[in-house]
N, C-alpha and C positions, 0 to 999 in steps of 0.2 A: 462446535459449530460443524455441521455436514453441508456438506452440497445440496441443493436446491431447498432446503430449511429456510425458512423465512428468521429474515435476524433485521432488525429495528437498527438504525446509526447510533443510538445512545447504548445498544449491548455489543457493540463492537468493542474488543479489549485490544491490545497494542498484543498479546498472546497470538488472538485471531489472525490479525495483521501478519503475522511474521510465520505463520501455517502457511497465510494464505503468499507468503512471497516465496517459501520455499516447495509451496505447488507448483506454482506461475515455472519457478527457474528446472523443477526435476523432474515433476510428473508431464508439463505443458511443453517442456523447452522450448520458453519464452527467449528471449536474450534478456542480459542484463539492464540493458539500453532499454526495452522498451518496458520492461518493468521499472524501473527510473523513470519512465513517462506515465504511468500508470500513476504509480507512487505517489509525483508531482502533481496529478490531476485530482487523486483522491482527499490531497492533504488540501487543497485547496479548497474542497466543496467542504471538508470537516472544518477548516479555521470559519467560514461563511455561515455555515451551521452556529458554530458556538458563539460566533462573533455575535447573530441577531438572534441569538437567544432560542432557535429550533431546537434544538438539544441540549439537556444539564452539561452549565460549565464544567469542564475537566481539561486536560489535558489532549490534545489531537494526538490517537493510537496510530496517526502516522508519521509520526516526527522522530527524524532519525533513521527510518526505516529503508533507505536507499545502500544500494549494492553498489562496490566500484566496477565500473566496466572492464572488460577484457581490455586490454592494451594493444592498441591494431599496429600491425607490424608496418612500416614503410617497405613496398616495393623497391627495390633498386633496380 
């Protein structure tokens, strides 16, 4: 998959997904947090997708695919 390449939700592979999170965090420096928001949002329109049948049942290429967040330090 390239950048600006037109890609269909059913040729999304869980591969793509995890290019596309190690863009977000290296090349974009996203935070972890808001790719974790991202993540949560994508997986959510794919369960909706497969649930009403918009795309062949499979497996959602976004499950699992969340980063733990940096650990925010307490000021004291």
């Amino acid at each position: 998959m390239n950048c600006g390449e037109d890609i269909y939700p059913e040729n999304i592979t869980r591969m793509d997904v995890l290019r596309w999170r190690r863009h977000i965090i290296t090349e974009k420096g996203l935070s972890k947090q808001i790719l974790n928001n991202k993540v949560a949002h994508m997986h959510a329109i794919f369960n909706h997708t497969i649930k009403y049948k918009l795309i062949s049942e499979r497996e959602n290429p976004f499950k699992l695919v969340v980063v733990k967040p940096d650990i925010k330090r307490k000021k004291h």
